[in-house]
C-alpha positions in Angstrom: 0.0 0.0 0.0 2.8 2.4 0.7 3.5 2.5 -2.8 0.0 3.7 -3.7 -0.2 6.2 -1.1 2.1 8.8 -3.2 -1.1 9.0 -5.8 -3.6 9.1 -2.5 -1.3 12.0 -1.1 -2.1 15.1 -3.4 -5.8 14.6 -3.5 -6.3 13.9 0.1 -9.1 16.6 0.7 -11.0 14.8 -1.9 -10.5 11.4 -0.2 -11.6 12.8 2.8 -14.2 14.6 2.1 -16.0 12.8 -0.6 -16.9 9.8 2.1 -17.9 12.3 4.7 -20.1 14.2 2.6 -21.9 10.8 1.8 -22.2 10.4 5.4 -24.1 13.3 5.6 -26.4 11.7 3.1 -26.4 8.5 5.1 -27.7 10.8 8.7 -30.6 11.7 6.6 -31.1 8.2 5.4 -31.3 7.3 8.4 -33.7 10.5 10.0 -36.5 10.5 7.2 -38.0 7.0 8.0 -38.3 8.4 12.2 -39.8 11.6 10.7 -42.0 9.6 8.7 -43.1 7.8 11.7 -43.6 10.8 13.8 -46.0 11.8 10.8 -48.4 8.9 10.7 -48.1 8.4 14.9 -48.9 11.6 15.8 -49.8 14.1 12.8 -52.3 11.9 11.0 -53.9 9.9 13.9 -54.3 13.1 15.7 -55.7 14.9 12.6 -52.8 17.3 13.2 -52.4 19.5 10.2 -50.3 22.0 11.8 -47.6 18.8 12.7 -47.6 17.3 9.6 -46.7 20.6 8.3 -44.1 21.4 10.6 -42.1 17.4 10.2 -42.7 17.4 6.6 -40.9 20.8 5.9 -38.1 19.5 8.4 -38.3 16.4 5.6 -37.5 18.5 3.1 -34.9 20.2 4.6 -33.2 17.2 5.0 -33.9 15.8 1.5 -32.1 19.4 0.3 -29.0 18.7 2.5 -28.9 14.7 1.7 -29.0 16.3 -2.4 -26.3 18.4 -1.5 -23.9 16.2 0.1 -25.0 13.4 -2.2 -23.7 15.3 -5.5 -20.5 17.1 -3.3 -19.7 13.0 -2.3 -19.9 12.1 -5.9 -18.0 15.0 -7.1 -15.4 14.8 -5.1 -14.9 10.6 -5.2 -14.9 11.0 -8.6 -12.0 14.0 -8.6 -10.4 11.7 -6.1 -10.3 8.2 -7.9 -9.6 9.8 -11.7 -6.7 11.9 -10.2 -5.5 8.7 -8.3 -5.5 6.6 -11.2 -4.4 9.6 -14.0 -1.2 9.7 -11.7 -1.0 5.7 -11.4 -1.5 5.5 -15.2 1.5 8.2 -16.0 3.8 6.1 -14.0 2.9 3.2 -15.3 3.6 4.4 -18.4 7.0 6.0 -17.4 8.3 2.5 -16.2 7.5 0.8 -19.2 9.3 3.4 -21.2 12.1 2.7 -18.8 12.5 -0.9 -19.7 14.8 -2.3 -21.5 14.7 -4.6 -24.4 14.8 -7.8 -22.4 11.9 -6.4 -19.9 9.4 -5.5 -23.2 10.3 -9.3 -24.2 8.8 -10.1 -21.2 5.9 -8.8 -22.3 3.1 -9.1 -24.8 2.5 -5.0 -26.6 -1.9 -6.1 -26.2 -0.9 -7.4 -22.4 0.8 -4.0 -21.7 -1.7 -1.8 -23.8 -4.5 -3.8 -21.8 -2.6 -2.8 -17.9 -2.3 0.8 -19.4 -6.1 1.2 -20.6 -8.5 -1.7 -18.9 -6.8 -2.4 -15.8 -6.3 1.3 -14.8 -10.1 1.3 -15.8 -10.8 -0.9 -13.2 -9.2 0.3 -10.2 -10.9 3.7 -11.0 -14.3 2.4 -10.8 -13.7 0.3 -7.8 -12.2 3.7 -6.0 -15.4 6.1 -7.3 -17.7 3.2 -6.0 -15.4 2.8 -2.8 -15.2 6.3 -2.3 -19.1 6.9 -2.3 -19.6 3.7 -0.2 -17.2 3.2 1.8 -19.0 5.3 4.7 -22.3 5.3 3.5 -22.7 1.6 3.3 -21.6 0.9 7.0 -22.9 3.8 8.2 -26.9 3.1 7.0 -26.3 -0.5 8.1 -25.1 0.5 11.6 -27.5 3.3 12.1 -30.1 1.4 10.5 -29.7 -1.4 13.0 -29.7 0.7 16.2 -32.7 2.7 15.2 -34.6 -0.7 14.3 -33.3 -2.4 17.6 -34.3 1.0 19.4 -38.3 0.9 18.1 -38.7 -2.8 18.6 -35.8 -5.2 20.0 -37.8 -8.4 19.1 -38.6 -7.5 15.4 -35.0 -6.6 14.8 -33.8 -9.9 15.8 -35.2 -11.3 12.4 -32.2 -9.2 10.7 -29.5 -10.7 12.8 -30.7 -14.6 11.3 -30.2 -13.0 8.0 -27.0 -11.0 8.3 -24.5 -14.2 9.1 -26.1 -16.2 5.8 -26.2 -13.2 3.8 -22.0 -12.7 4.8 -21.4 -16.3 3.9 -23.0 -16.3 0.6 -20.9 -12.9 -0.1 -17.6 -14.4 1.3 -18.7 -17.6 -0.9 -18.5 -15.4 -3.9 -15.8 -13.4 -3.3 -13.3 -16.4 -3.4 -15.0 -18.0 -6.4 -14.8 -14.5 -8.6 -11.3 -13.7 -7.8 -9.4 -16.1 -9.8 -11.9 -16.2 -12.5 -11.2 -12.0 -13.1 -7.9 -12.5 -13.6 -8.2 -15.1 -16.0 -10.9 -13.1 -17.9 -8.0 -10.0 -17.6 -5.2 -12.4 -19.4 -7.9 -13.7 -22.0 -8.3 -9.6 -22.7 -4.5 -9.4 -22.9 -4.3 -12.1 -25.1 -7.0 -11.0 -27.6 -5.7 -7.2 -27.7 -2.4 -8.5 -28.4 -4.2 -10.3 -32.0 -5.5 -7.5 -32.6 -2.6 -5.2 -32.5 -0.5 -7.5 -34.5 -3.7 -7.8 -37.3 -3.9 -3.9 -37.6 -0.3 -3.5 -37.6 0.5 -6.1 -40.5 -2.8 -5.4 -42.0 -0.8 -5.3 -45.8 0.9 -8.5 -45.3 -2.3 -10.2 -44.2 -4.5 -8.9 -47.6 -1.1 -9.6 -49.7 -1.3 -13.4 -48.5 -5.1 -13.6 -48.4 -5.3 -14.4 -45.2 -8.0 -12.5 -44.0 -10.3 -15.8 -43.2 -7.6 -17.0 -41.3 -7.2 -13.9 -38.8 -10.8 -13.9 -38.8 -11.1 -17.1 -37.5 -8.3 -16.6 -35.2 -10.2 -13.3 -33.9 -13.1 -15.6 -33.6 -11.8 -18.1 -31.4 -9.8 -15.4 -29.2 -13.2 -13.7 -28.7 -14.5 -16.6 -27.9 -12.2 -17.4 -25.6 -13.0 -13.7 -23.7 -16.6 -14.2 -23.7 -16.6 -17.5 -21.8 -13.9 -16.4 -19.6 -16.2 -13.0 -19.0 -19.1 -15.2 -18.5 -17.8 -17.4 -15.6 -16.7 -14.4 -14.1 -19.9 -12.4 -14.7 -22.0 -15.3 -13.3 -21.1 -14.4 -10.1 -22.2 -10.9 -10.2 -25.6 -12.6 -12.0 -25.9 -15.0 -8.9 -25.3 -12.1 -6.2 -28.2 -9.8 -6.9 -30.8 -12.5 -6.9 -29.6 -14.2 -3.5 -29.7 -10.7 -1.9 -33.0 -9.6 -3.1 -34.5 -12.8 -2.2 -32.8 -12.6 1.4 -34.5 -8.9 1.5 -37.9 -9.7 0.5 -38.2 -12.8 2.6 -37.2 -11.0 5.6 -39.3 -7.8 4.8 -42.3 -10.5 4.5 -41.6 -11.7 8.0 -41.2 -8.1 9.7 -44.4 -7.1 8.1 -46.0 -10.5 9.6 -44.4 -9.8 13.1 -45.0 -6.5 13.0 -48.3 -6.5 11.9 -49.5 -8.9 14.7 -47.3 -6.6 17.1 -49.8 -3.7 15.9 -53.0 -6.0 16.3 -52.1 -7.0 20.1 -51.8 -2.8 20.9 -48.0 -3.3 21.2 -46.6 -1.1 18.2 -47.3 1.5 16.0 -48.6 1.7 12.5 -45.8 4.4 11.6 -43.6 2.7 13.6 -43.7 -0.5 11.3 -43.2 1.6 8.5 -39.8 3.5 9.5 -38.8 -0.5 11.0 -39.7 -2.0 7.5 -37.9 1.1 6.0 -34.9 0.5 8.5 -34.5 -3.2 7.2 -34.2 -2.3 4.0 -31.5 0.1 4.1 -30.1 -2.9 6.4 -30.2 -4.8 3.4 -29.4 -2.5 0.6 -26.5 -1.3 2.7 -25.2 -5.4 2.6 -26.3 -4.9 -0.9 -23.8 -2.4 -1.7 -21.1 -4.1 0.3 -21.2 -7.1 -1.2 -21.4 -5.2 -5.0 -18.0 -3.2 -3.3 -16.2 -6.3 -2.6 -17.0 -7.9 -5.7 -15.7 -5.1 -7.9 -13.0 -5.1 -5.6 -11.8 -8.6 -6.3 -11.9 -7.9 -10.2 -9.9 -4.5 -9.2 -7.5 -6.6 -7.5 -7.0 -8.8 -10.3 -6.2 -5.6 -12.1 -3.9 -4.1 -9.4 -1.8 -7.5 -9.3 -1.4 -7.2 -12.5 -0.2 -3.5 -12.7 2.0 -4.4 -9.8 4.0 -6.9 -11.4 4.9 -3.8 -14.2 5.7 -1.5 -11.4 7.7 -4.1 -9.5 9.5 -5.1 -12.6 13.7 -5.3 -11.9 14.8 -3.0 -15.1 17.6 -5.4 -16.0 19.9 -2.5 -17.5 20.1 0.9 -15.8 22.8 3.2 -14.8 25.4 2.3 -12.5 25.7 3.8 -9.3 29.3 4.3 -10.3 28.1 6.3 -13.7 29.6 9.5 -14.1 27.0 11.8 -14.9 29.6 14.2 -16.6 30.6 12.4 -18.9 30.0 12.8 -22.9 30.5 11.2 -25.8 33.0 13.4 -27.6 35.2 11.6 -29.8 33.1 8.7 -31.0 36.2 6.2 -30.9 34.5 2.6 -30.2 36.6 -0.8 -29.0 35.4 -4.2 -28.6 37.6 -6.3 -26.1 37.0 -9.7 -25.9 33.2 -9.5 -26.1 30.9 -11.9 -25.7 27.0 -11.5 -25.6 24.0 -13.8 -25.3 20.6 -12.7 -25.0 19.7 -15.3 -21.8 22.6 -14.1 -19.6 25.7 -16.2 -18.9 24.2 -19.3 -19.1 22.7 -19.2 -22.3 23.7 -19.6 -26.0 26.3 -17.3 -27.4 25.3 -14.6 -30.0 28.7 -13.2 -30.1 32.1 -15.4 -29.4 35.0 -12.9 -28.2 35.0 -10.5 -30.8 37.4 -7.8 -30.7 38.5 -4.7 -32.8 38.4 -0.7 -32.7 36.7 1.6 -35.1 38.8 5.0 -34.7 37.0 8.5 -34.7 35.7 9.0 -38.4 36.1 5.6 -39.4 33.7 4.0 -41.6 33.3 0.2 -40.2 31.0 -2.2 -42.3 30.0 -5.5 -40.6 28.6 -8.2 -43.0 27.9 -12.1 -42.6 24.7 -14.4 -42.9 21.2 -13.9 -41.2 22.2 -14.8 -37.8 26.2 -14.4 -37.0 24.9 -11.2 -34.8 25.5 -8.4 -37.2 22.6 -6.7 -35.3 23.5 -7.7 -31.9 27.1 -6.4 -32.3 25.7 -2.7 -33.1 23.2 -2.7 -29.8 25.9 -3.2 -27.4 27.5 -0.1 -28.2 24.3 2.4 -26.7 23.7 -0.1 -24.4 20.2 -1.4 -25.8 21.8 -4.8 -24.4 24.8 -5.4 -22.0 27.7 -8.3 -22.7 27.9 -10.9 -20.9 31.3 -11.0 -21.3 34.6 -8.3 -21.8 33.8 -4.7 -22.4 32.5 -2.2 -24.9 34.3 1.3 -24.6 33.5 4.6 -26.6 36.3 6.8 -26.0 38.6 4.2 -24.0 35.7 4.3 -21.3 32.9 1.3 -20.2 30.0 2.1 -22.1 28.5 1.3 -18.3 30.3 4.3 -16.6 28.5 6.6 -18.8 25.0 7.3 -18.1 22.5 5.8 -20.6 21.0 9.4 -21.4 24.5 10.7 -22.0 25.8 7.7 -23.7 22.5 7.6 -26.2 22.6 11.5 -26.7 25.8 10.7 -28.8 24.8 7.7 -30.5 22.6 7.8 -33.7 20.8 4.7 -34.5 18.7 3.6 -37.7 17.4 0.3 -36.9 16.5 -2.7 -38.7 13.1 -2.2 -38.9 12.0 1.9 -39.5 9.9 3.5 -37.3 7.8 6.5 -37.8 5.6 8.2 -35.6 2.2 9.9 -36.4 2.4 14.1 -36.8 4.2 15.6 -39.7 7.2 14.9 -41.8 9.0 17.7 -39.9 7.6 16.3 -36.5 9.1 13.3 -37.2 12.6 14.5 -38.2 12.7 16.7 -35.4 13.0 13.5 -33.1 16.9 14.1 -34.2 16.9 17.7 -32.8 14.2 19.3 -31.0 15.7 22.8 -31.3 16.7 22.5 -35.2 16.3 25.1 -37.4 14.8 24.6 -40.7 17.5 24.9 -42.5 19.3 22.4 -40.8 16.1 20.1 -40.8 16.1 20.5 -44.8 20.2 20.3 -45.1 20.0 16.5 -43.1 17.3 15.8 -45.2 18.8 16.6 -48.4 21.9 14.9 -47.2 19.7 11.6 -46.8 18.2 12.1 -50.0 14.8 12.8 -48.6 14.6 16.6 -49.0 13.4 15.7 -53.1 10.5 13.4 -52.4 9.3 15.1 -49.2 9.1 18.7 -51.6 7.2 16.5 -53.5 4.3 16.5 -51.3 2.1 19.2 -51.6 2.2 20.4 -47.7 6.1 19.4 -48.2 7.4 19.2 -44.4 4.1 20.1 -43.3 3.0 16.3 -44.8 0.6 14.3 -42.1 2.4 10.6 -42.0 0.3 8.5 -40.3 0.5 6.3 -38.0 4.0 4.1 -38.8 4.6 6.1 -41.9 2.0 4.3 -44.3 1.7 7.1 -46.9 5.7 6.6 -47.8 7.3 3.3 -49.8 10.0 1.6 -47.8 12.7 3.1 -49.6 11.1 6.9 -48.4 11.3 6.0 -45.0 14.7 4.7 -44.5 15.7 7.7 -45.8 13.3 9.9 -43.5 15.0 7.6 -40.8 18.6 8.6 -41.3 17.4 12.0 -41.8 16.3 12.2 -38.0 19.5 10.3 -36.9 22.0 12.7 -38.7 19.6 15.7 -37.5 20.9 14.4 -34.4 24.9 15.2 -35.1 26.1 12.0 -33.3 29.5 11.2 -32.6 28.7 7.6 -33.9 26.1 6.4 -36.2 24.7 3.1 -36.6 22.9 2.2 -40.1 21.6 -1.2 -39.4 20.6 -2.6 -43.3 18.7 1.1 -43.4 19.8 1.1 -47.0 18.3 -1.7 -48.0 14.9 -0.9 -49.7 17.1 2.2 -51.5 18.2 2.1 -55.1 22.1 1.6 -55.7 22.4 4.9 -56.7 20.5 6.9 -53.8 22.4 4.5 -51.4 25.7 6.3 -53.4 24.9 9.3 -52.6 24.1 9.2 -49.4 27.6 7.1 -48.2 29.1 10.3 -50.2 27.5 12.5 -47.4 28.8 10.0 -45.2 32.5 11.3 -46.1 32.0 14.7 -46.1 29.0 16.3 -44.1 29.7 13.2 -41.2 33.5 12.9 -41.8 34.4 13.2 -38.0 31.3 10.7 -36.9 32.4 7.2 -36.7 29.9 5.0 -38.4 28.9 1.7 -38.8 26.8 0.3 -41.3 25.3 -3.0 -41.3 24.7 -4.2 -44.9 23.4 -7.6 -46.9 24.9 -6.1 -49.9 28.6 -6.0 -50.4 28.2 -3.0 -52.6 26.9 -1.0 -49.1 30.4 -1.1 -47.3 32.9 -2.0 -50.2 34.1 1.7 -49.2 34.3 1.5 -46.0 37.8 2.1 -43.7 36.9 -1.5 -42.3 35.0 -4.2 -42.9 34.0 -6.9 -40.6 33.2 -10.5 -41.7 30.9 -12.3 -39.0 30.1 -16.1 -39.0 28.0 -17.4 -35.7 29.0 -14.8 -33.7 32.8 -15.0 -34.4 34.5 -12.2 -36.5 36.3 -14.1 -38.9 37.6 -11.9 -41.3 38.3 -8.2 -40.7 40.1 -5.4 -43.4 39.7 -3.2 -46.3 37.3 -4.7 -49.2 40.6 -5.5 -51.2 42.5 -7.0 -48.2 39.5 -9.4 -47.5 39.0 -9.9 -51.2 42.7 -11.6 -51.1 42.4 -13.4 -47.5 38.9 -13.8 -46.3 37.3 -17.1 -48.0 33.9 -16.3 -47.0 34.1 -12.5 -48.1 34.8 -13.9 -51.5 32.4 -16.5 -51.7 29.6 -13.4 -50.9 31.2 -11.3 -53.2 31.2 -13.7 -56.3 27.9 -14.9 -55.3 26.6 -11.2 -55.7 28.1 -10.4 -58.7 27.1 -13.4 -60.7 23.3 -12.6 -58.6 23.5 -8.9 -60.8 24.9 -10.2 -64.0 21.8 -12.6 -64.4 19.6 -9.6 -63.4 21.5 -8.0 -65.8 21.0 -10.5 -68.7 
């Protein structure tokens, strides 16, 4: 709980005062069925006008005040809860952009989008309902009970048969509903997370004509929901008929009792109304809690489950040791030793002692088959990963004694797969550089090759992507990409096979920008096609993991086996194209 009271703390005057208010309401609950009483006992059977008058305007004052603290209550619940759970929500939200790589694998994006959205939902609505009836259900049960014990001790002994059945029934169906919430709450996850991954690969689907398939796939994870949401929801279906039943039957027997109480001369007529009025609220007030608890044990299916993201170990932080200072300045970058698997020490290698440096201004090309950890080589240098073995240094320092916001700032990364956000072209770019001016915006475009196709457009810069980018070809948006990252001036760029979807000629270009607008950045480019990094300074040849030829494109022409086998295997790929 004490890590929940932090959202409690600011709103505190509404968490105090929204209950209070309600018991307000709940003191004139409680006076109008006396009043009422007073009414019939003495203002009607005495053919009192003037009485009647007089108690009935009192009733109406107190209906007036019970409105007024009834919509104050509801007011500030309401505040209290969607403040509480805005706050909650942020956080939530900042911890999972806090994560690293290996934490989001841990992950489904529909099970975190469903903890963000659903879950948060829940809690909300078990706080406004909490919040309103948290005092004003016990406080019309226990004032209920001493006024009905106070007009007639005999007749309010029926309730106290009823009360320890009704609580057993509710304690029966608290323990049977909370397991079943939180397997309807992963069924949710589960279903979210097919839909994300339908709308976001919407083209490949209609290219394969797949569309039956996902639809049945839908089906069956709908499905799946529903009869999970059922066997949940039947307990909520069984509650409200056990406690109406237990309400009526023991209205039936007060009404009886009471009624044979008023034939022997020993009560009231209007004092069997306000009793019969009394055991109702009684009731209703048991009514309420037992609604309370059962939304409470599908909120804490929901707060387990947001716990677990707020009490998640981010694997890869910075070091208490990190110096806050210190910059990337020079962009010099040495592997020593290094080995790397994603599952820790004990797991399968992804990279095998690999060790070189790539000097300031450098242009280092890595190249080797699908799977020899091109990619993973390149994500140990921001620290997107951390070795398991030896060191990555960027400027003869651990890339863990520098702190991931510094280390990052000087790092500029095009990754495999291209991202865009939705906004504008310029929007987008200005990821690189916030503060940018449009000149410079326009020169890093031009220098990517982008600057033609994005004039193009007839709001130019000013062009709505979309969400992901969808209005621009593949080839468009790895050059909006590398826009944004050389908008970002890095001291070391990372082209991870961001070329790829580029004709030959564009990807010329743009490696001539390399050389002069980015000559003092060190860069490494990641490539499929020899043609990509046959200028580079360096070229590194990796096979499982293990660098296994390193040099210019000539040197490894002469002494790297597998170099020329991808070489010849390329050219006589473009001389059949050719022919």
């Amino acid at each position: 709980m004490k890590r929940y009271a932090k959202y409690a703390r600011p709103y505190l005057g509404a968490f105090i005062i929204g209950p209070c208010m309600m018991i307000a309401e709940v003191m004139g609950d409680i006076m109008l069925p006396r009043l009422m009483a007073l009414i019939i006992n003495q203002g009607v059977a005495r053919h009192d006008t003037g009485y009647i008058l007089k108690i009935g305007l009192c009733m109406v004052l107190v209906a007036c005040g019970m409105a007024i603290s009834g919509i104050g209550g509801s007011y500030f619940s309401a505040k209290a809860s969607i403040c509480f759970t805005s706050d909650l929500r942020q956080d939530l939200f900042g911890k999972v952009q806090e994560f690293s790589f290996k934490n989001i694998d841990d992950y489904s994006t529909g099970s975190l989008v469903t903890r963000l959205t659903n879950d948060i939902q829940q809690i909300q609505q078990v706080m406004v309902m909490g919040l309103k009836m948290m005092l004003r259900a016990p406080g019309m049960f226990l004032g209920a009970l001493v006024m009905a014990f106070v007009m007639n001790r005999q007749l309010a002994l029926i309730i106290l048969v009823v009360i320890p059945l009704l609580a057993a029934a509710i304690a029966a169906i608290l323990l049977t509903a909370y397991p079943r919430f939180g397997i309807m709450q992963e069924k949710l996850d589960k279903m979210n997370s097919g839909i994300q991954e339908a709308l976001t690969n919407v083209r490949v689907i209609k290219s394969f004509v797949r569309e039956d398939f996902e639809k049945e796939r839908f089906r069956k994870a709908n499905e799946d929901l529903q009869e999970s949401s059922l066997r949940a929801l039947k307990i909520v279906i069984r509650t409200m008929p056990v406690m109406m039943l237990a309400m009526n039957v023991t209205t039936v027997a007060v009404v009886w009792y009471g009624g044979n109480l008023i034939i022997g001369g020993s009560m009231q007529v209007g004092d069997l109304t306000a009793f019969t009025t009394y055991i109702v609220q009684i009731l209703m007030s048991l009514m309420m809690l037992s609604m309370i608890f059962l939304m409470g044990a599908r909120a804490m299916a929901s707060v387990k489950r947001v716990d677990e993201v707020l009490r998640q170990e981010i694997d890869l932080t910075d070091r208490e040791a990190a110096r806050k200072d210190l910059t990337v300045k020079e962009g010099r970058v040495e592997f020593r030793d290094v080995s790397f698997g994603y599952q820790g020490k004990d797991g399968e290698q992804v990279l095998d002692h690999v060790s070189f440096t790539a000097e300031p201004g450098q242009i280092i090309g890595v190249i080797g088959a699908t799977g020899s950890g091109k990619t993973s080589l390149v994500q140990l240098i921001p620290r997107l990963y951390d070795v398991t073995g030896g060191s990555v240094l960027v400027d003869g320092t651990d890339v863990r004694e520098y702190s991931l916001k510094n280390l990052r700032e000087g790092i500029g990364m095009v990754l495999q797969k291209n991202v865009l956000f939705s906004g504008t072209i310029e929007e987008n770019l200005r990821w690189g550089d916030e503060e940018a001016s449009m000149e410079q915006v326009r020169a890093m475009a031009d220098a990517a090759q982008a600057d033609g196709f994005i004039t193009s457009f007839q709001k130019g810069y000013d062009t709505d992507m979309g969400q992901g980018g969808v209005n621009v070809s593949g080839g468009q948006k790895q050059r909006l990409c590398i826009a944004r990252a050389l908008l970002k001036r890095p001291k070391i760029l990372i082209l991870d096979d961001s070329t790829s979807a580029v004709d030959t000629a564009t990807e010329a270009r743009i490696r001539q920008c390399f050389r002069t607008a980015l000559k003092d950045t060190t860069k490494f480019i990641i490539a499929q096609r020899i043609g990509s990094v046959e200028e580079a300074d360096r070229i590194l040849v990796l096979d499982e993991g293990r660098i296994i030829g390193m040099g210019s494109h000539r040197e490894l022409l002469a002494s790297c086996q597998a170099y020329q086998e991808i070489y010849d295997s390329q050219k006589d790929r473009e001389k059949e194209v050719g022919a």
